[in-house]
C-alpha positions in Angstrom: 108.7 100.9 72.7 111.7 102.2 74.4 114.9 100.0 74.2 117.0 99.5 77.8 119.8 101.8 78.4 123.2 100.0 78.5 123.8 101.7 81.7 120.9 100.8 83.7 120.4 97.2 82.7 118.2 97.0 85.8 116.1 99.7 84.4 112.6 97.2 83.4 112.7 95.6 86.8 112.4 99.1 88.4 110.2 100.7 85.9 107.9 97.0 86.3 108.0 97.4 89.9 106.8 101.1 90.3 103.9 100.3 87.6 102.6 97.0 89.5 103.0 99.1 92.8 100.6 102.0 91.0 98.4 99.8 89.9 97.9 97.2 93.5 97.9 100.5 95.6 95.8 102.9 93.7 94.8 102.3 90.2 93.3 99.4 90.8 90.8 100.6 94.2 89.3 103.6 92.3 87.4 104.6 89.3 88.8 106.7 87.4 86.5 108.6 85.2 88.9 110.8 83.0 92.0 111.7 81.6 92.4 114.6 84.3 91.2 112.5 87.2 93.9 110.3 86.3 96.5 113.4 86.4 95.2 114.1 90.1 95.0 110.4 91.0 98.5 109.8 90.1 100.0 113.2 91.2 98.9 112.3 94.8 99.9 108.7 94.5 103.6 110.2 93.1 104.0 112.4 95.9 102.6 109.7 98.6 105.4 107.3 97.3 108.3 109.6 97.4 107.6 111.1 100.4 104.8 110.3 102.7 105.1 106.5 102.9 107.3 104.6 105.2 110.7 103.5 103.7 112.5 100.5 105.5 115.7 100.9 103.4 118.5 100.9 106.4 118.1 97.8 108.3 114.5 97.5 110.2 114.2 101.4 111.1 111.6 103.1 109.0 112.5 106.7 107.6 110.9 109.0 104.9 113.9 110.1 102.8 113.2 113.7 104.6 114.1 112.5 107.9 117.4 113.4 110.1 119.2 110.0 109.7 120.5 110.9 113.4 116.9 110.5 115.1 116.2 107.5 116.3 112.7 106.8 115.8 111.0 105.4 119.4 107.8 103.8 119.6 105.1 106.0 120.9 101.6 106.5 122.4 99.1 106.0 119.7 97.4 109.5 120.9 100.2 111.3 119.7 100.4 110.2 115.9 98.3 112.1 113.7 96.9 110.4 110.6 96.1 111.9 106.7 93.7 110.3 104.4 94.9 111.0 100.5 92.7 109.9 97.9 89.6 109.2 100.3 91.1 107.3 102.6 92.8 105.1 100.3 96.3 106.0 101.5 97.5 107.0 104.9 100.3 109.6 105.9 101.3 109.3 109.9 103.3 111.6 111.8 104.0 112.9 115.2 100.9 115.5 116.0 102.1 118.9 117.1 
């Protein structure tokens, strides 16, 4: 058991939101057959939600927190977004094809 920090009283909303997040969006679709599977699962799922998922943060405007906050992002042909399964096909990464 780990206590709350004064500082962050916030801190087991977060930490409960992240968990039940895991859980709907990945834990919960695949068997997992091992300790290391697990590793892998979750590494994926980790970097997915950090990165490679769609944040709407700022108002209605979706951003990844790598993108140029000047950029307006403009709706565009669906033949120019390309699309990356991770974990089978469980999650999707989209992004402007080259």
């Amino acid at each position: 058991m780990v206590c709350t920090a004064p500082q962050a009283p916030r801190m087991n909303a977060i930490a409960e939101r992240w968990i039940s997040s895991v859980r709907r969006e990945c834990t919960d679709r695949i068997l997992i057959i091992g300790r290391r599977h697990l590793r892998d699962v979750l590494d994926v799922y980790v970097e997915h939600y950090n990165a490679g998922r769609s944040h709407q943060g700022q108002g209605i405007g979706l951003r990844a927190p790598d993108d140029d906050p000047k950029v307006i992002p403009l709706p565009t042909t669906p033949d120019l977004i390309k699309r990356r399964k991770r974990l089978g096909g469980l999650l999707n990464e989209y992004q402007l094809a080259a």
